[in-house]
C-alpha positions in Angstrom: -12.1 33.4 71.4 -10.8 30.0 70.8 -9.6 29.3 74.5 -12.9 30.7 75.8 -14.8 28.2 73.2 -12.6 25.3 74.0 -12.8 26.2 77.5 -16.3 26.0 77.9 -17.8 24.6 75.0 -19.1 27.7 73.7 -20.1 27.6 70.0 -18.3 29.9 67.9 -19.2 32.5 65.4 -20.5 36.1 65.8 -24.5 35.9 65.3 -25.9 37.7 62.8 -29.6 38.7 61.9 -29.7 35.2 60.4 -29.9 32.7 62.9 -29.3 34.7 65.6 -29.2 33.1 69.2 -30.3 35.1 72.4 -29.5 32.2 74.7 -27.0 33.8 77.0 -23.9 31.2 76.4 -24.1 32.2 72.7 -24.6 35.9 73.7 -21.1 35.7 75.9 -19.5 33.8 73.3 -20.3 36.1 70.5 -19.3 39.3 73.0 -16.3 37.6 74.1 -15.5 37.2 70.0 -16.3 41.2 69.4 -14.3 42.5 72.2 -11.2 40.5 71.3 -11.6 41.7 67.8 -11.9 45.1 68.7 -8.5 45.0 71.4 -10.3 44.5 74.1 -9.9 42.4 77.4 -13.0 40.7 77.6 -13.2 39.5 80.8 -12.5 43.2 82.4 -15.1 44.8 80.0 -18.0 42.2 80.7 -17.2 42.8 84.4 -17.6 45.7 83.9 -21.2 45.9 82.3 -22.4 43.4 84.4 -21.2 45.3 87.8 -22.1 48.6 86.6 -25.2 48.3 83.9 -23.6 50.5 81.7 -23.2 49.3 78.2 -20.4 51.3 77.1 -18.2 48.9 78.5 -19.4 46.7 76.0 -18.2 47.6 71.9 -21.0 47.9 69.5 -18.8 46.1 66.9 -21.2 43.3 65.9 -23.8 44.3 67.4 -22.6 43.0 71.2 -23.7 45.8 72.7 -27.7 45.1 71.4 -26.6 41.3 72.2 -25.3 41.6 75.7 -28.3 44.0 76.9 -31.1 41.8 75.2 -30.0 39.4 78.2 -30.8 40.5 81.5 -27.7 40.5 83.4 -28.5 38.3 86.7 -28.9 35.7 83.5 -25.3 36.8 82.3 -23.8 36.0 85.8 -25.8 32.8 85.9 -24.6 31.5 82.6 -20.9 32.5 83.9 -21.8 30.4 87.1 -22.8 26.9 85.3 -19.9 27.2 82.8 -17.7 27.5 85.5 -18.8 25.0 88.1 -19.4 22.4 84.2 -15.8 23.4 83.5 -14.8 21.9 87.0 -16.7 18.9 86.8 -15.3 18.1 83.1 -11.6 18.8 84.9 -12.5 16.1 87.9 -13.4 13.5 85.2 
């Protein structure tokens, strides 16, 4: 979780029912944290999900799996996209 957050910004912290965020960045970031937790490689699992649609790639430990499909998943890929190409940009500076 912490090279993901440092990575790309992300703010840490799994979201609970208090102050829970459904903006996608906080959604990955909070995923990303659930999956590690639970063992999991994060980036194959949310591949996963977002190729396939099926949640059960996804742990329900936290409540990521209610988190990820709250967010449609083109807006998953999109979010993946601009922290990506704003990681690049940061690097080039």
């Amino acid at each position: 979780m912490d090279t993901y957050n440092t990575t790309f910004g992300i703010v840490k912290g799994i979201g609970g029912a208090q102050g829970e965020s459904s903006e996608p960045a906080q959604v990955i970031a909070d995923v990303y944290a659930a999956l590690c937790e639970k063992g999991y490689n994060p980036i194959t699992q949310m591949v996963g999900y977002i190729m396939s649609g099926d949640p059960t790639y996804i742990t329900s430990h936290n409540g990521a799996r209610a988190r990820i499909t709250s967010v449609e998943r083109d807006e998953l890929v999109e979010e993946f996209v601009r922290l990506y190409f704003g990681s690049i940009s940061k690097k080039d500076n």
